[in-house]
C-alpha positions as YAML, in Angstrom:
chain: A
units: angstrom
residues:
- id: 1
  name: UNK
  ca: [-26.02, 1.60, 28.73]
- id: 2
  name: UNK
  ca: [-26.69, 0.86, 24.88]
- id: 3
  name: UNK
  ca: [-30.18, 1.98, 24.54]
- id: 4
  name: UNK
  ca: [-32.37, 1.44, 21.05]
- id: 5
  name: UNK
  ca: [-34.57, 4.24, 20.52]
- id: 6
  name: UNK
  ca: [-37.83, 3.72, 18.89]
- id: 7
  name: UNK
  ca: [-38.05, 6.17, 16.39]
- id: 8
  name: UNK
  ca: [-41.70, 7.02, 14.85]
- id: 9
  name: UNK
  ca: [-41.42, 7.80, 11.19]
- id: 10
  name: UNK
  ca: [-44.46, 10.23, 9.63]
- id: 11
  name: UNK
  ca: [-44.87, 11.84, 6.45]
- id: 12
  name: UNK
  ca: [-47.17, 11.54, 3.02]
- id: 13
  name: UNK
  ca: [-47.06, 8.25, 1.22]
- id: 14
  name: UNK
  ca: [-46.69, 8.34, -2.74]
- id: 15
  name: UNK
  ca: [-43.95, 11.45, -2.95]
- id: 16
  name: UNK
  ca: [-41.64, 10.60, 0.15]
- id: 17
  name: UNK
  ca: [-41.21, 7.12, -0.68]
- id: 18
  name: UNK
  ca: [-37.39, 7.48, -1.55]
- id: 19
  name: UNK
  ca: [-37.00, 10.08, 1.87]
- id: 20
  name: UNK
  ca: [-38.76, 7.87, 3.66]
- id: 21
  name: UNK
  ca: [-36.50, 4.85, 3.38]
- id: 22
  name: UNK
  ca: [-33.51, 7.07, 3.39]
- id: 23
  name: UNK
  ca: [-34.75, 7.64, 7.01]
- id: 24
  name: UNK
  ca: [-35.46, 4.20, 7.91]
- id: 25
  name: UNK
  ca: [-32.26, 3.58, 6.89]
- id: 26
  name: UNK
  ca: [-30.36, 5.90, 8.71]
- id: 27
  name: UNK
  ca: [-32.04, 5.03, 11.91]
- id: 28
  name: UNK
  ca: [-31.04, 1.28, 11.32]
- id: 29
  name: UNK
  ca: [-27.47, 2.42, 10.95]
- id: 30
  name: UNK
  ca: [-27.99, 4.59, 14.10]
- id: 31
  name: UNK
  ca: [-28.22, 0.81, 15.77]
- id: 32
  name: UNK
  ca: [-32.28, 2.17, 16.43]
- id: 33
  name: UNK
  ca: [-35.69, 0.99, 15.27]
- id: 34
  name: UNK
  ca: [-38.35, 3.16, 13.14]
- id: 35
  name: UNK
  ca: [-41.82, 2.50, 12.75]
- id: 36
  name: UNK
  ca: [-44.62, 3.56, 11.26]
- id: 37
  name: UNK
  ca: [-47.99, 3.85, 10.06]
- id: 38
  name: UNK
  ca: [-47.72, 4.55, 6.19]
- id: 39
  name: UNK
  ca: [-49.66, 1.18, 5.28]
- id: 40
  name: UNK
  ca: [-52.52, 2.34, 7.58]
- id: 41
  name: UNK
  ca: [-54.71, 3.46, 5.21]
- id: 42
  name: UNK
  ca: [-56.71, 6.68, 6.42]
- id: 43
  name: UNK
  ca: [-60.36, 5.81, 7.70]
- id: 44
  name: UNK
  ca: [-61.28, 5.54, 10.79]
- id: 45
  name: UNK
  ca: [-61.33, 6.26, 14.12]
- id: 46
  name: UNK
  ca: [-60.17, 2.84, 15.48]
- id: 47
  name: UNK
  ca: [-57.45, 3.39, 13.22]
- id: 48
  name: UNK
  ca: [-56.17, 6.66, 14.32]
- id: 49
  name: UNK
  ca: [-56.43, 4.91, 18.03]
- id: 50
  name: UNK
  ca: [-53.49, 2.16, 16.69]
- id: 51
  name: UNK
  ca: [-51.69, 5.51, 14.98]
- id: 52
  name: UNK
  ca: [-51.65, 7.09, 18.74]
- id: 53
  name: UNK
  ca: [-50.11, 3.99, 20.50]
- id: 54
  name: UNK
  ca: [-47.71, 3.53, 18.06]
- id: 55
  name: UNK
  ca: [-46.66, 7.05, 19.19]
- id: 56
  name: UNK
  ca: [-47.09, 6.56, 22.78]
- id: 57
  name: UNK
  ca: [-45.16, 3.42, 22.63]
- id: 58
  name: UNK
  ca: [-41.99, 5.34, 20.64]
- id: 59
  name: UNK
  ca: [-39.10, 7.63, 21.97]
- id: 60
  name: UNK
  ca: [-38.82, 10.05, 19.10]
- id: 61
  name: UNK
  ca: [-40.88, 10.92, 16.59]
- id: 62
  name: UNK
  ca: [-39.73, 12.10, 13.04]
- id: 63
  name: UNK
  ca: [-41.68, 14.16, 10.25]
- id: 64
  name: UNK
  ca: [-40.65, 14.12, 6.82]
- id: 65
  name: UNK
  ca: [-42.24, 17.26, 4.96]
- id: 66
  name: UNK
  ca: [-42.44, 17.70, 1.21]
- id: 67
  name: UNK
  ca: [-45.32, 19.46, -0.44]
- id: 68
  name: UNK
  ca: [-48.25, 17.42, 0.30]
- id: 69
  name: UNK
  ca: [-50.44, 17.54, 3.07]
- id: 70
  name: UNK
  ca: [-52.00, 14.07, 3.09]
- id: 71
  name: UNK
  ca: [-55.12, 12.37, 3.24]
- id: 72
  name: UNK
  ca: [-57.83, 14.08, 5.48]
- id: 73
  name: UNK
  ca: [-59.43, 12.81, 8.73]
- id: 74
  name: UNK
  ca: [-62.66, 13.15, 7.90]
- id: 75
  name: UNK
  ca: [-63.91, 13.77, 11.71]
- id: 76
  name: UNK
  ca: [-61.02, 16.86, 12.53]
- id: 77
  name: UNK
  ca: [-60.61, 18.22, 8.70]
- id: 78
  name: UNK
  ca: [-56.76, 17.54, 9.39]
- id: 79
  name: UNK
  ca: [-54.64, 15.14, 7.70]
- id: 80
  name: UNK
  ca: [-53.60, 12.30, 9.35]
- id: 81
  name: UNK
  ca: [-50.05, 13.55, 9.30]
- id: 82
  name: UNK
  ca: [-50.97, 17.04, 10.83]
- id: 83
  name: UNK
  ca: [-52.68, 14.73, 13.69]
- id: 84
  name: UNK
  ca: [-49.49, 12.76, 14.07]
- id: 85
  name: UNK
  ca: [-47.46, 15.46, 14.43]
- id: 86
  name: UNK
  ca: [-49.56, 17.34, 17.17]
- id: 87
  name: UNK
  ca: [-50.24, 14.68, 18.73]
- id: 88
  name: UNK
  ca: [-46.58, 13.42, 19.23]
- id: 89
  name: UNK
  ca: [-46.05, 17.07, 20.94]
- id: 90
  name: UNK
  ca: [-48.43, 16.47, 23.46]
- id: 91
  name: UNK
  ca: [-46.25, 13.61, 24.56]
- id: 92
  name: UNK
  ca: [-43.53, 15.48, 25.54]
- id: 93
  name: UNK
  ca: [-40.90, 13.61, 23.77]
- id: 94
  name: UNK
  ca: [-38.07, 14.70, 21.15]
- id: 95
  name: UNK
  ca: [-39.54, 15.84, 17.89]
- id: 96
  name: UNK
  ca: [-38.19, 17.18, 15.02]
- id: 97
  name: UNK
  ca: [-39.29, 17.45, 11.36]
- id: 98
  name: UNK
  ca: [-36.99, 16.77, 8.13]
- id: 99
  name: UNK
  ca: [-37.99, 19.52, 5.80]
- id: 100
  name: UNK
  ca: [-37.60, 19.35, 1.53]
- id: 101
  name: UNK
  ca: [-35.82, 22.45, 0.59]
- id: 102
  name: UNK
  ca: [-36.69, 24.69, -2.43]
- id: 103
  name: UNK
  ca: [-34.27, 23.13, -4.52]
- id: 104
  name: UNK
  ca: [-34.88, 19.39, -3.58]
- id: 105
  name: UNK
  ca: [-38.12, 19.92, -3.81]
- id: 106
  name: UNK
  ca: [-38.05, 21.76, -7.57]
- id: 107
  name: UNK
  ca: [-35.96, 18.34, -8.56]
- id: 108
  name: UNK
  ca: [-38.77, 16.30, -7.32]
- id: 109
  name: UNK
  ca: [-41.43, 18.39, -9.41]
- id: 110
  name: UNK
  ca: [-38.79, 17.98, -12.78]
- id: 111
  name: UNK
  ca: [-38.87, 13.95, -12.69]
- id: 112
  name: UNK
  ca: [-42.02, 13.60, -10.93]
- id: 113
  name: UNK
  ca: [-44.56, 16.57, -12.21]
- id: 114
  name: UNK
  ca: [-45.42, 19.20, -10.22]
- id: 115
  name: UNK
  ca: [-48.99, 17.60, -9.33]
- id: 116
  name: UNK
  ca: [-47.19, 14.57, -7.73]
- id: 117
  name: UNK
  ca: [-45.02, 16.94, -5.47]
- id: 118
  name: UNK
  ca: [-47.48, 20.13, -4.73]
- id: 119
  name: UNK
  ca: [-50.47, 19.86, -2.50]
- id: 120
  name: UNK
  ca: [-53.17, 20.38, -5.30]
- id: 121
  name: UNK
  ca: [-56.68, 19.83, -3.32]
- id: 122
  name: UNK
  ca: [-55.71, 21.85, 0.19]
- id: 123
  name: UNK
  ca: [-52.86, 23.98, -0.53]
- id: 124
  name: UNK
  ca: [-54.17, 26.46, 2.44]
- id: 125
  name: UNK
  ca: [-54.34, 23.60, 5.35]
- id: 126
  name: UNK
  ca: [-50.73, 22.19, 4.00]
- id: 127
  name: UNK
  ca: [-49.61, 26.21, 4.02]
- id: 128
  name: UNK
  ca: [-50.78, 26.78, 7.54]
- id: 129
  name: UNK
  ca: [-49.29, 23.12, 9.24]
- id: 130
  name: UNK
  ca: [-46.11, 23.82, 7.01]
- id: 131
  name: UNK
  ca: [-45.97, 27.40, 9.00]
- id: 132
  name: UNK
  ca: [-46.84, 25.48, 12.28]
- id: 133
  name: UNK
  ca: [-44.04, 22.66, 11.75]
- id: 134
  name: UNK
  ca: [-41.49, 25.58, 10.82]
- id: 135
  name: UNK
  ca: [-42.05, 27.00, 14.36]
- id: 136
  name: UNK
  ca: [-40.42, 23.87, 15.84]
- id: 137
  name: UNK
  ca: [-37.76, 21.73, 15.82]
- id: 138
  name: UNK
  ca: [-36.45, 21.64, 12.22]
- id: 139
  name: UNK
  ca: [-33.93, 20.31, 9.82]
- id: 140
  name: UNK
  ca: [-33.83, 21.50, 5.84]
- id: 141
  name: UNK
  ca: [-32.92, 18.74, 3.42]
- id: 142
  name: UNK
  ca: [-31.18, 18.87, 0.18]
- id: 143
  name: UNK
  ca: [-31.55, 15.44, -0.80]
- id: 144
  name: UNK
  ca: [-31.74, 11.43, 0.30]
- id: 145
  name: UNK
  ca: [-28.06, 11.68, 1.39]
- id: 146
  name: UNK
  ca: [-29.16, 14.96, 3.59]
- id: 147
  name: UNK
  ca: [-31.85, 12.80, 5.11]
- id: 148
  name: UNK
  ca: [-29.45, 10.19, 6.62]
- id: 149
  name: UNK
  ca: [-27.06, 12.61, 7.62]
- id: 150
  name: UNK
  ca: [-29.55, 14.98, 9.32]
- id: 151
  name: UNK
  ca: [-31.66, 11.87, 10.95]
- id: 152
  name: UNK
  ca: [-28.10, 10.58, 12.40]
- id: 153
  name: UNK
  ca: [-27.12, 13.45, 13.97]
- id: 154
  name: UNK
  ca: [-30.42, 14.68, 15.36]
- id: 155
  name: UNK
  ca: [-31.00, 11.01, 17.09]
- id: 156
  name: UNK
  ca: [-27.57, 11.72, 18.87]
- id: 157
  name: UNK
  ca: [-28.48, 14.86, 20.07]
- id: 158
  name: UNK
  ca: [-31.22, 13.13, 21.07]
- id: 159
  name: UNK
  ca: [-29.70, 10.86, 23.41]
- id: 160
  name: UNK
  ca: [-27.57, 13.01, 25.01]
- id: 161
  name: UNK
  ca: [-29.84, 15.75, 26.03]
- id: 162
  name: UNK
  ca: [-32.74, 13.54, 26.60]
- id: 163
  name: UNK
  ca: [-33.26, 10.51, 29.25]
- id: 164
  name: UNK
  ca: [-35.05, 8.39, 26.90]
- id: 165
  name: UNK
  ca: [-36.20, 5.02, 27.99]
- id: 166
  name: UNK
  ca: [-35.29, 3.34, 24.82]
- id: 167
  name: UNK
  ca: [-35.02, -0.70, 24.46]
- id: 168
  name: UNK
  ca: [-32.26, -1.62, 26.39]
- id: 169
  name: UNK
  ca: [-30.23, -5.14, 25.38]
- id: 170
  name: UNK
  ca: [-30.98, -8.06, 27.79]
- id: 171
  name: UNK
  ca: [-28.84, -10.95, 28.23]
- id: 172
  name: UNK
  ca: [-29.14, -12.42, 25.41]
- id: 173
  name: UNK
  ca: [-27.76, -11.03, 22.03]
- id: 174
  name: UNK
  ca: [-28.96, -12.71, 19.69]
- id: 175
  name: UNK
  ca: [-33.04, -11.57, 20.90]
- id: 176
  name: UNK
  ca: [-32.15, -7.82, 19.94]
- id: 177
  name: UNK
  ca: [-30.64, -9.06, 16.45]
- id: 178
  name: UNK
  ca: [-33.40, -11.23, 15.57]
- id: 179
  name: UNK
  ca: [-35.82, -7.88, 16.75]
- id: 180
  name: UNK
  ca: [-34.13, -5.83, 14.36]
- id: 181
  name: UNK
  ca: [-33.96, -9.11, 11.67]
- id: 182
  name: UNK
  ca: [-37.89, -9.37, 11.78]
- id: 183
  name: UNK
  ca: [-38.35, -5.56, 12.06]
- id: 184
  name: UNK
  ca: [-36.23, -5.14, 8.94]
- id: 185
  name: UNK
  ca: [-38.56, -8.40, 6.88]
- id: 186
  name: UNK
  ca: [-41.77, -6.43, 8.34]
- id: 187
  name: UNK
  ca: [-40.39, -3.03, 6.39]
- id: 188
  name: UNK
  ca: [-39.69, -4.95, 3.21]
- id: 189
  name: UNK
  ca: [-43.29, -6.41, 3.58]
- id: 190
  name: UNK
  ca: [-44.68, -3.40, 3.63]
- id: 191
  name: UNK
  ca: [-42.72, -1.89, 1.03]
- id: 192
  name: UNK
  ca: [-44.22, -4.46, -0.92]
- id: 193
  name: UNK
  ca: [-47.61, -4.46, 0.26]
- id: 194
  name: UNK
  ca: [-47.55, -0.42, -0.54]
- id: 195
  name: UNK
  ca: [-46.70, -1.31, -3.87]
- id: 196
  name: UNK
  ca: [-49.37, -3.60, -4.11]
- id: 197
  name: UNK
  ca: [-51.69, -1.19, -3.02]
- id: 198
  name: UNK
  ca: [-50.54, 1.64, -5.25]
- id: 199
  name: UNK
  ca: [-50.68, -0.59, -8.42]
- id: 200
  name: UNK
  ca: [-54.34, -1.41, -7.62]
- id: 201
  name: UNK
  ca: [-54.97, 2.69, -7.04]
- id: 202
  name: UNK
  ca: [-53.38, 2.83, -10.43]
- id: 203
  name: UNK
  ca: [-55.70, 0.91, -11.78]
- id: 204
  name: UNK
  ca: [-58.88, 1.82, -10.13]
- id: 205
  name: UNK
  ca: [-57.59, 5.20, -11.30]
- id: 206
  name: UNK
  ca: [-57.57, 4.21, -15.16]
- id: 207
  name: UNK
  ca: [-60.82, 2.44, -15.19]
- id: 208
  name: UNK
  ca: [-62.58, 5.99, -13.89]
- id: 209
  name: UNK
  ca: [-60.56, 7.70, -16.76]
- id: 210
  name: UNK
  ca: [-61.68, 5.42, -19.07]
- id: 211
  name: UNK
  ca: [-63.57, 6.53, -22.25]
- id: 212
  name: UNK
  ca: [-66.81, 6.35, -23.31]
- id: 213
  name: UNK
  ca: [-67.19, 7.55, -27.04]
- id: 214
  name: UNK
  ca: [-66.15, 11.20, -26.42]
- id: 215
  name: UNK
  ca: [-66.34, 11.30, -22.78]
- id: 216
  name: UNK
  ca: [-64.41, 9.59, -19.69]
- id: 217
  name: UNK
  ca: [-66.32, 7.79, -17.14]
- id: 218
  name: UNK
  ca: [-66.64, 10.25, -14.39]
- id: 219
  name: UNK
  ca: [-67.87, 13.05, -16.65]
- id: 220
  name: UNK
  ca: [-70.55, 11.04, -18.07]
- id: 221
  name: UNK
  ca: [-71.75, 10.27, -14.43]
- id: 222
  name: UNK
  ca: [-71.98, 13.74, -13.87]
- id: 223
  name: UNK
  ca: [-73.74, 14.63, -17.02]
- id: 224
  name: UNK
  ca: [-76.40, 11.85, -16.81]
- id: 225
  name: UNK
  ca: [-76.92, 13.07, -12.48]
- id: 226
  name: UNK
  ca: [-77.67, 16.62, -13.97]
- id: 227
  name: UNK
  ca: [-79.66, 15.98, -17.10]
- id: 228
  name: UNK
  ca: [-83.50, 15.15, -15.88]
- id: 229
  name: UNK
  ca: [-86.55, 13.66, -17.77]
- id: 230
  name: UNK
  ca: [-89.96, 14.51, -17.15]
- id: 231
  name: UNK
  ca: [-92.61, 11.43, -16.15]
- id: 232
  name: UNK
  ca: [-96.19, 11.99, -17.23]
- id: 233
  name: UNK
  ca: [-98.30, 11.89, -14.40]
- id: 234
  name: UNK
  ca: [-100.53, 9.10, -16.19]
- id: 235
  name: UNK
  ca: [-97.45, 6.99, -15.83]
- id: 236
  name: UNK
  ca: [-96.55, 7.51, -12.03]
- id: 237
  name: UNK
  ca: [-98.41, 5.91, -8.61]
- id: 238
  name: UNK
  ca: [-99.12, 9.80, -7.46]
- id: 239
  name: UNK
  ca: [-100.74, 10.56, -10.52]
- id: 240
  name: UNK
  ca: [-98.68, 13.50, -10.38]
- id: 241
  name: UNK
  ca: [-95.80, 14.63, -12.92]
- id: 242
  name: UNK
  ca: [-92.47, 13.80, -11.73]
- id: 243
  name: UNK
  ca: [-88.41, 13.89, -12.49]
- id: 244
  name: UNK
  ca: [-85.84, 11.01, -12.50]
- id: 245
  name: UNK
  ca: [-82.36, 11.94, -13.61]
- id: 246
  name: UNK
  ca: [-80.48, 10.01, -16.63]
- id: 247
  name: UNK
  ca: [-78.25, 8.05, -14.58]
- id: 248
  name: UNK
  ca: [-81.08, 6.56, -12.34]
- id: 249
  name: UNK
  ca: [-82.92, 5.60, -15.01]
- id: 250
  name: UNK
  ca: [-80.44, 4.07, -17.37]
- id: 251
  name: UNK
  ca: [-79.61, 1.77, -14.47]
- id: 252
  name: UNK
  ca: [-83.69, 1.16, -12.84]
- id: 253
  name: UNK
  ca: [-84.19, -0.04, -16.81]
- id: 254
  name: UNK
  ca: [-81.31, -1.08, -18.34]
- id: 255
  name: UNK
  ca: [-82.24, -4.54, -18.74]
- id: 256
  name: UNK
  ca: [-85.54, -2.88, -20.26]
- id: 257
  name: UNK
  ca: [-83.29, -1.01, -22.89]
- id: 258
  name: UNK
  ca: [-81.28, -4.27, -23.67]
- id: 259
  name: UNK
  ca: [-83.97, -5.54, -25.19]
- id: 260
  name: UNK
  ca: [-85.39, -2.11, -26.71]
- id: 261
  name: UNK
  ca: [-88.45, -0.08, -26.90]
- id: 262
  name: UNK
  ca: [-90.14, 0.43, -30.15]
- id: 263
  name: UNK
  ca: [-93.06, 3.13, -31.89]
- id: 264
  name: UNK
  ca: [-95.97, 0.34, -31.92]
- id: 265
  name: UNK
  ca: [-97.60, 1.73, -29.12]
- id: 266
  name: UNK
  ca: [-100.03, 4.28, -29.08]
- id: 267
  name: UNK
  ca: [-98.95, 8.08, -27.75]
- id: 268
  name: UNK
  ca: [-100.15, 7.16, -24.55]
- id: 269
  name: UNK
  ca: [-98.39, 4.01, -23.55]
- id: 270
  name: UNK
  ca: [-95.64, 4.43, -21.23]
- id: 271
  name: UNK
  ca: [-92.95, 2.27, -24.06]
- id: 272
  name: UNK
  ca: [-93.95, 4.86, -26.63]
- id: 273
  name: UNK
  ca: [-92.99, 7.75, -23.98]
- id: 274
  name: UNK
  ca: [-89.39, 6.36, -23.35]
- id: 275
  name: UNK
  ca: [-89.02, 5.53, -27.31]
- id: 276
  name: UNK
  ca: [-89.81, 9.54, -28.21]
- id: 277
  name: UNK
  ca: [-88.84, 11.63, -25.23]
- id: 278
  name: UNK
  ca: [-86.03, 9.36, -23.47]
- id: 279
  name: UNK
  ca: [-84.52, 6.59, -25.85]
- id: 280
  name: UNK
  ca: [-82.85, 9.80, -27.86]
- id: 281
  name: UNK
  ca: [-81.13, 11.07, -25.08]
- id: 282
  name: UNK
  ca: [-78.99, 8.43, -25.38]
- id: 283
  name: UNK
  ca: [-78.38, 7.92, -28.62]
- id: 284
  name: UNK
  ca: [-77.02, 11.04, -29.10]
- id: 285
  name: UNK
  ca: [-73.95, 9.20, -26.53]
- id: 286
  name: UNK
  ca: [-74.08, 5.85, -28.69]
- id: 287
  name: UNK
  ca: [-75.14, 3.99, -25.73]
- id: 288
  name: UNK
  ca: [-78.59, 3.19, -27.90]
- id: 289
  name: UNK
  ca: [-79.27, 2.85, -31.45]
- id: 290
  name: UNK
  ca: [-82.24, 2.64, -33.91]
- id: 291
  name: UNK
  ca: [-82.99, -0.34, -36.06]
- id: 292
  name: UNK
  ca: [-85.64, -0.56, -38.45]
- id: 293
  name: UNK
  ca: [-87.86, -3.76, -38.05]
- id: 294
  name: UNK
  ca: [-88.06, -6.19, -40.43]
- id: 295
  name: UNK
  ca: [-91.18, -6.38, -42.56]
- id: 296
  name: UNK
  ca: [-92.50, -3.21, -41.15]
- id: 297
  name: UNK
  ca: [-91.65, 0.77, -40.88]
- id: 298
  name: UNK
  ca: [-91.81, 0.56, -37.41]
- id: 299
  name: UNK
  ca: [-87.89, 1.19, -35.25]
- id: 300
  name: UNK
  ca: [-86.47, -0.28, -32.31]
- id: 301
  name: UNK
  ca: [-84.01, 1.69, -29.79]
- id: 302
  name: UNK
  ca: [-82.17, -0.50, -27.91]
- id: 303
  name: UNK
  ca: [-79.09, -0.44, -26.31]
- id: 304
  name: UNK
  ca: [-75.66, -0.59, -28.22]
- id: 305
  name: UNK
  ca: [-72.23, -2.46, -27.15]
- id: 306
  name: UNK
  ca: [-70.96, 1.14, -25.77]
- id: 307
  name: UNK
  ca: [-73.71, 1.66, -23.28]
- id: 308
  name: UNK
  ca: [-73.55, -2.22, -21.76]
- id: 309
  name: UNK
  ca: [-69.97, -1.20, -21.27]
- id: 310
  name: UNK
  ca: [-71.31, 1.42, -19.39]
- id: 311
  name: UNK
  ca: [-73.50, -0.21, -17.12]
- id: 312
  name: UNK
  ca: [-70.31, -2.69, -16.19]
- id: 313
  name: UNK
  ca: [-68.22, 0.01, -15.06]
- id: 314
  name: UNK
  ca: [-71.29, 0.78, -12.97]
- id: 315
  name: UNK
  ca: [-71.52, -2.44, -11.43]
- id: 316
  name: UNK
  ca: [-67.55, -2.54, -11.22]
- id: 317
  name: UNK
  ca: [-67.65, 0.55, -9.14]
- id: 318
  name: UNK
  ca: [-70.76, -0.66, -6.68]
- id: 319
  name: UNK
  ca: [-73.06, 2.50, -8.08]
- id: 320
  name: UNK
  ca: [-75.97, 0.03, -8.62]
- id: 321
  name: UNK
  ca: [-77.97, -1.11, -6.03]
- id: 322
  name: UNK
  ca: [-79.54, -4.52, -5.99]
...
């Protein structure tokens, strides 16, 4: 009997992409079906629930292993490829992992950079699964053509040692071809849809990096969340002296900046208190600027071009609340 295995492709997204489909396609040539979860995108628990039946519902399941270890489960601490990969052995069917070898992998880190290919943010977690997957069922990889040779093989060791239920053909011929038709649209959908996604990370990515006189976005977030000013208490409900922090402030009274604060005030008005001990602060970032007014030696600061700029990225990146 002609049976199609199911075969449950894991591994990290953005530096398997080429191993990945090198799998997919050798398990298409096999005359089987992969699936998989890459376009799931790591966030809940409803979505790790869909990750587990896929599983459940496939006879094999495959890990690809490079030098990532993937995004992180926030619930477990794991990533969600670690939790594929035990899980699958607690369902007592065939798995096996596809391992990058040294030299494959130092190729990857020459034409893609060696924080593309090397787990940068948990390299002790990735060290201690890579140790765990090593323990098991493995294959080492030299390259794509490897892959397909290695996947091949293993599925029809598979079959003969195991009594897999499989997808079995039914009467009618042409069902299983348009199966493996629409199964074969759905992968170059998501192919698509990943690159979609990964153009928009791109992006996202390059709008945090962006810069802001001599500093990028993120490190002026941090700088203004660290750097406090000091409220009078004759200028607070308590009556007490208080702290807000840079960032808070340039957003509660940005509008109030737009228009400017000036030195006509006496010492204790609260306008007079921004324009000497506040205001300054951010001039010194160019997201304010003094002007003289006319027919008088009093200044405005108000806020320049750079600092509106600013305050968009803010809004861009939902930090303000309404």
């Amino acid at each position: 009997m002609n049976k199609k295995l199911q075969v449950f492709v894991s591994s990290t997204y953005t530096d398997l992409k080429e191993e990945r489909q090198a799998a997919v396609e050798a398990i298409l040539d096999a005359g089987h079906i992969p699936a998989g979860m890459e376009l799931f995108k790591a966030g809940n628990e409803s979505q790790l629930k869909t990750i587990y039946k896929w599983i459940d519902e496939s006879d094999v399941y495959m890990l690809i292993l490079g030098g990532r270890y993937g995004s992180i489960e926030e619930k477990s601490g794991k990533s969600y490829t670690q939790l594929e990969y035990e899980y699958a052995l607690t369902k007592n069917i065939p798995v096996f992992a596809l391992v990058l070898s040294e030299s494959f992998t130092a190729k990857k880190i020459t034409s893609l950079g060696l924080k593309n290919i090397i787990e940068q943010d948990n390299p002790d977690k990735y060290k201690s699964f890579k140790s765990f997957v090593m323990s098991k069922i493995i294959k080492e990889v030299d390259d794509c053509k490897d892959i397909k040779i290695q996947a091949h093989a293993t599925l029809n060791e598979f079959i003969r040692e195991y009594d897999l239920t499989g997808w079995v053909r039914n009467s009618s011929e042409n069902d299983i071809l348009q199966l493996l038709k629409n199964n074969a649209n759905l992968l170059e959908e998501n192919a698509s849809l990943n690159k979609q996604i990964q153009k928009l990370q791109d992006q996202l990515k390059a709008k945090s990096n962006e810069q802001f006189g001599n500093y990028t976005f993120n490190q002026l977030t941090e700088i203004f969340q660290n750097k406090e000013f000091i409220v009078p208490a004759q200028f607070t409900e308590s009556k007490k002296d208080s702290t807000v922090n840079a960032l808070k402030f340039f957003i509660i009274y940005f509008d109030a900046l737009v228009t400017g604060v000036t030195n006509l005030h006496d010492s204790s008005d609260y306008e007079s208190h921004i324009f000497y001990h506040i205001a300054p602060y951010y001039v010194s970032f160019d997201f304010m600027e003094r002007v003289k007014l006319p027919n008088t030696t009093a200044q405005r600061i108000h806020t320049t071009k750079l600092g509106s700029a600013f305050y968009a990225m803010l809004e861009a990146k939902n930090m303000i609340k309404k």
